[in-house]
KOLLO-125081 format. One line per 3 residues: number of its first residue (from 1); for each residue x, y, z of C-alpha. Coordinates in Angstrom, 2 decimals, decimal comma. Each point is the difference from the previous one (the first is absolute). Example, Ala and Ser with C-alpha at 12.3 -4.5 7.8 and 13.67 -1.06 7.14 Angstrom:
# KOLLO-125081
1> 12,30 -4,50 7,80 | 1,37 3,44 -0,66
//
This chain:
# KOLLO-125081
1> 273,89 189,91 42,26 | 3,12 2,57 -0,68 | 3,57 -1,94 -0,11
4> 1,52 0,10 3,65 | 2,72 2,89 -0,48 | 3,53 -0,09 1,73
7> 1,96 3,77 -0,01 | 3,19 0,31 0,79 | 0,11 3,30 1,60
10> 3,95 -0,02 0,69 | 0,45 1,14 -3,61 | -1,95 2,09 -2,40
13> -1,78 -2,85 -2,17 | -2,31 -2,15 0,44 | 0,96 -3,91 -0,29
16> -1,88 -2,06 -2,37 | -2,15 -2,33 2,49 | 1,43 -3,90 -0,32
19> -4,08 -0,82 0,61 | -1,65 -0,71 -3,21 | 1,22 0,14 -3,81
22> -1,56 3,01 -0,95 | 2,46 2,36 1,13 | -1,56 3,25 -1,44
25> -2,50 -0,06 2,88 | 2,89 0,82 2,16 | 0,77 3,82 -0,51
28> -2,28 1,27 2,33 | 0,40 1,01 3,87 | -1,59 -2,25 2,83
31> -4,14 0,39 -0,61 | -0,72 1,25 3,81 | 1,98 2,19 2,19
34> 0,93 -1,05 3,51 | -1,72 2,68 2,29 | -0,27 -2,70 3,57
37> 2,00 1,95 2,25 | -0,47 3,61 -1,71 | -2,04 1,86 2,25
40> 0,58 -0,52 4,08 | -1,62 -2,84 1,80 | -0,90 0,64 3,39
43> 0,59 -3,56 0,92 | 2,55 -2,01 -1,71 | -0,59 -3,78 -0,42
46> 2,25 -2,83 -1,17 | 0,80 0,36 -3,36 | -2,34 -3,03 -1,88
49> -0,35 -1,57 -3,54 | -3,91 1,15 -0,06 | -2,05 1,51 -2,59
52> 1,51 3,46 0,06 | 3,48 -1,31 -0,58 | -0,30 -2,25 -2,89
55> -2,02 2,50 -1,84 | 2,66 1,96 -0,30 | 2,68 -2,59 0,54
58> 1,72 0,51 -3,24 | 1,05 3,47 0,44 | 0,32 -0,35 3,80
61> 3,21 -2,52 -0,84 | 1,56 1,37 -2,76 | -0,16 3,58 1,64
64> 1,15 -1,75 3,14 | 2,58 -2,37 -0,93 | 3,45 0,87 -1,71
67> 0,43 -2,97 -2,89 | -2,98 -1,58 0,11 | -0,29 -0,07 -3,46
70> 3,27 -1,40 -0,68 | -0,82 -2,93 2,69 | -2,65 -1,05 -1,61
73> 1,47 0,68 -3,85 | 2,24 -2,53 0,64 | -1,67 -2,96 2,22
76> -0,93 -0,32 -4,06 | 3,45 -1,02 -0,72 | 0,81 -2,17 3,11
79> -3,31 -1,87 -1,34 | 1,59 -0,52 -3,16 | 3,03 -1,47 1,68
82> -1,39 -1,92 3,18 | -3,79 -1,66 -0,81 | -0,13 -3,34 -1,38
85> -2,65 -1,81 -2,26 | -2,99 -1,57 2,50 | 0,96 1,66 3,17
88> -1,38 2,59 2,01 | 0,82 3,57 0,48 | -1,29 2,07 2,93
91> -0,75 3,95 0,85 | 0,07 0,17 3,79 | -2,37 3,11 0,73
94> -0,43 0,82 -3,50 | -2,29 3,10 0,48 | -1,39 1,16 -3,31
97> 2,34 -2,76 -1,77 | 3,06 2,16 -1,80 | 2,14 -2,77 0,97
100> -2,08 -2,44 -1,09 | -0,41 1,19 -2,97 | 3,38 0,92 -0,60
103> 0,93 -3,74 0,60 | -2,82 -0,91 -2,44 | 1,51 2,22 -2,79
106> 3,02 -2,41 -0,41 | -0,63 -3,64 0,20 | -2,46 -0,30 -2,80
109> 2,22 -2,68 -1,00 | -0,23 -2,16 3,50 | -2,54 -2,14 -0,65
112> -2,05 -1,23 2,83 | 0,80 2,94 2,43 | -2,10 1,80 1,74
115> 0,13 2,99 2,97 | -1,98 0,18 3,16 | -0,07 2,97 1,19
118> -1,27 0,61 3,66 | -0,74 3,10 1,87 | -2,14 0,70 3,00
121> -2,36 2,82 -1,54 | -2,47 -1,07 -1,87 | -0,28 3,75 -1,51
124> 3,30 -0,51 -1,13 | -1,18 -3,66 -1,51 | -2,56 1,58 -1,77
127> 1,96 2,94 -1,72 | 2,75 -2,74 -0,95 | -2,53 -2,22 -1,48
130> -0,82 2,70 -2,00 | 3,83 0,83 -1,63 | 0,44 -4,29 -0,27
133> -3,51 0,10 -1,88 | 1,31 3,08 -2,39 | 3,19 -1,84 -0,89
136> 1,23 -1,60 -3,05 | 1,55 -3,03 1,60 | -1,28 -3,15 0,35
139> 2,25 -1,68 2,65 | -2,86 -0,44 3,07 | 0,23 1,96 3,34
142> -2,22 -1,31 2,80 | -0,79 2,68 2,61 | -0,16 -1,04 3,73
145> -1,56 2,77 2,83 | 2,35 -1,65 2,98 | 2,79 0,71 2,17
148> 2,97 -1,05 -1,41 | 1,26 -1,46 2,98 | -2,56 -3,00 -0,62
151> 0,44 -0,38 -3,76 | 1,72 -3,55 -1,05 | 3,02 0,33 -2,04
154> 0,43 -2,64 -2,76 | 2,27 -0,29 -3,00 | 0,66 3,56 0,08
157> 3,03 1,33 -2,66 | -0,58 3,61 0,88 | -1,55 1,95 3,15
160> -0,44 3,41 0,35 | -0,88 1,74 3,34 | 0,16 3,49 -1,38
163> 0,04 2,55 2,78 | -2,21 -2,38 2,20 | 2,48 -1,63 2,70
166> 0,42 3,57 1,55 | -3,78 -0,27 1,65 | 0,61 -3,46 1,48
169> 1,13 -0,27 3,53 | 3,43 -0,63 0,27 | -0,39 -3,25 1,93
172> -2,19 -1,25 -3,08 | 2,49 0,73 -2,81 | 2,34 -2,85 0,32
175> -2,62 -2,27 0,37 | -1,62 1,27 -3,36 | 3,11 -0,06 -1,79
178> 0,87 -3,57 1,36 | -3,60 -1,02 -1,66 | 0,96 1,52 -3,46
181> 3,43 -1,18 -0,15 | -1,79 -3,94 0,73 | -1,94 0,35 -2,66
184> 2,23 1,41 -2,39 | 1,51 -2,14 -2,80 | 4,38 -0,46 0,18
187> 0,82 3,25 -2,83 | -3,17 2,22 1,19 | 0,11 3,29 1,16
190> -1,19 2,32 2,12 | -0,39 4,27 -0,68 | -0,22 1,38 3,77
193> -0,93 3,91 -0,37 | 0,26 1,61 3,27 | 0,19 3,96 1,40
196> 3,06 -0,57 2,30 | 1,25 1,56 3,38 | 4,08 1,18 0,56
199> 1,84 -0,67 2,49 | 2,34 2,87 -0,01 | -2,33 2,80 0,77
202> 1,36 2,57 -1,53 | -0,39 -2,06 -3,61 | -3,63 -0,57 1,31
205> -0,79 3,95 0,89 | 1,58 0,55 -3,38 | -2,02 -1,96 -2,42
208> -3,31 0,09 1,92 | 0,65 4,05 -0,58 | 0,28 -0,99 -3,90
211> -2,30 -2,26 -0,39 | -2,78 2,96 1,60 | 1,12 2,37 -2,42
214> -0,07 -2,27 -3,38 | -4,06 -0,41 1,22 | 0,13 3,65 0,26
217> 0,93 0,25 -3,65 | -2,92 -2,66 -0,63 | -2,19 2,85 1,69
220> -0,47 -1,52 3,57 | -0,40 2,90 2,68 | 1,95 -0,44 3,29
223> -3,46 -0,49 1,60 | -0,51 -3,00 -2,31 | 3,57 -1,45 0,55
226> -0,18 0,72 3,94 | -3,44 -1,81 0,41 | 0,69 -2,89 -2,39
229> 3,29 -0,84 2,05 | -1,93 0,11 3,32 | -2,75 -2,16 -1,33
232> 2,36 -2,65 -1,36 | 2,80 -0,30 2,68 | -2,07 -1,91 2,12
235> -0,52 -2,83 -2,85 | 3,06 0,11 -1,71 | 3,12 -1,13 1,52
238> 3,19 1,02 -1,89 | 3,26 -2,46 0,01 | 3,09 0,70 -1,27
241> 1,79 -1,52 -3,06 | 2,20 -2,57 1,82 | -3,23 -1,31 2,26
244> -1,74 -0,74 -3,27 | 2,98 -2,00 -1,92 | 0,71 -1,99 3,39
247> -3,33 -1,08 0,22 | -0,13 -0,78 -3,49 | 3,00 -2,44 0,70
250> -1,09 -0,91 3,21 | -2,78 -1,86 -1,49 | 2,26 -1,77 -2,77
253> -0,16 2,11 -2,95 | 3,69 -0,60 -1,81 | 0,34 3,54 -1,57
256> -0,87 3,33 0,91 | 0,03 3,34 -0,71 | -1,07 3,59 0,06
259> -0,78 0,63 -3,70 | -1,53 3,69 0,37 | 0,08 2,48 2,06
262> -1,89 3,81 -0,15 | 0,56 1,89 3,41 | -1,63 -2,57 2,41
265> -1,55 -1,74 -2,81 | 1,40 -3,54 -0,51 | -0,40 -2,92 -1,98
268> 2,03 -3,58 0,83 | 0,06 -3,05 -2,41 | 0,66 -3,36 2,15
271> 0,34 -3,28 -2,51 | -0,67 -3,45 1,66
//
């Protein structure tokens, strides 16, 4: 199994992957190009997590999402900071695991931790197993196939929902994030990555317009952009900045804040 590679495609070198020890097996571009939406479909469906998306997941979201790279780089660090000895750390719709692993990478030291990592997929399940099974660490991850809205939270010092609130309905999300912040212990935190929406249109016409030509540069065709936004705007419902950090402190988290942002691309760190 090849290391799980992360590229930063906002600059002109490739990050060294936070996902295993052996960092040499990192120069090297994603192994399978993202072709889904390349030629035209005479009938477009609802954009799904299915077979022919996870095989080519890993260059579908770096070529997709601004600062992906540098998300995940650094959930490494808030790991470092934020996970205790013998609790629990969780990867809320992990996918093919990079944040998983990226937690894993620091908290050697935390002994009696573990991550459960949950997605609905089981493609994606089986690909992560894969990268957790090729890594150097030894701190256990337990893989659940469920819906994260029915996954217990318990002595949690660190959840991640990476890019995975966004395909909730918005009626479910404070209910999710209620469960999480329950079950997290007082000094956890949580790393919410979302793709936000602007208020002010004219911001939102504006970076939408960038954002479509930096996946130009990662060789997307306007076909490809046009038909993946009409497959996904059905399933993924965009909030903006200030909707996120009110709900955050609606259900009781003490501090918040936005801690990235890349065009529409946002990360938020909320500490119990």
């Amino acid at each position: 199994m090849e290391a799980l590679i992360v590229k930063d495609y906002t600059t002109s070198l490739t990050l060294t992957s936070p996902y295993t020890s052996n960092l040499s097996d990192h120069f090297m571009p994603p192994r399978k190009r993202d072709t889904v939406y390349q030629d035209p479909l005479a009938k477009l469906t609802d954009f799904e997590f299915d077979e022919n998306v996870v095989s080519v997941f890993e260059d579908m979201i770096n070529r997709s999402v601004p600062g992906y790279a540098t998300i995940v780089h650094n959930l490494s660090h808030f790991a470092a900071r934020f996970v205790e000895p013998n609790t629990q750390c969780y990867d809320l719709g992990c996918s093919l695991g990079a944040s998983t692993l990226a937690m894993r990478k620091s908290i050697e030291d935390k002994k009696g931790t573990r991550i459960i990592s949950v997605d609905t997929s089981a493609d994606m399940i089986k690909r992560a197993k894969g990268y957790i099974e090729s890594d150097s660490s030894s701190i256990p991850v337990e893989f659940k196939q469920a819906d994260i809205r029915d996954i217990s939270i318990e002595n949690a010092s660190m959840v991640v929902l990476n890019f995975t609130l966004q395909f909730l309905p918005i009626e479910d999300r404070e209910k999710l994030l209620q469960n999480v912040f329950s079950g997290m212990n007082k000094g956890a935190c949580l790393i919410l990555s979302e793709k936000i929406r602007f208020n002010d249109e004219a911001i939102q016409e504006t970076l939408t317009a960038v954002h479509h030509q930096f996946k130009r540069e990662q060789g997307y065709s306007d076909l490809e952009i046009s038909q993946k936004r009409d497959a996904i705007e059905n399933i993924m419902k965009q909030e903006s900045s200030d909707t996120h950090i009110q709900r955050l402190q609606g259900v009781g988290f003490e501090h918040t804040a936005q801690w990235h942002q890349n065009t529409a691309f946002c990360s938020f760190l909320a500490i119990k």
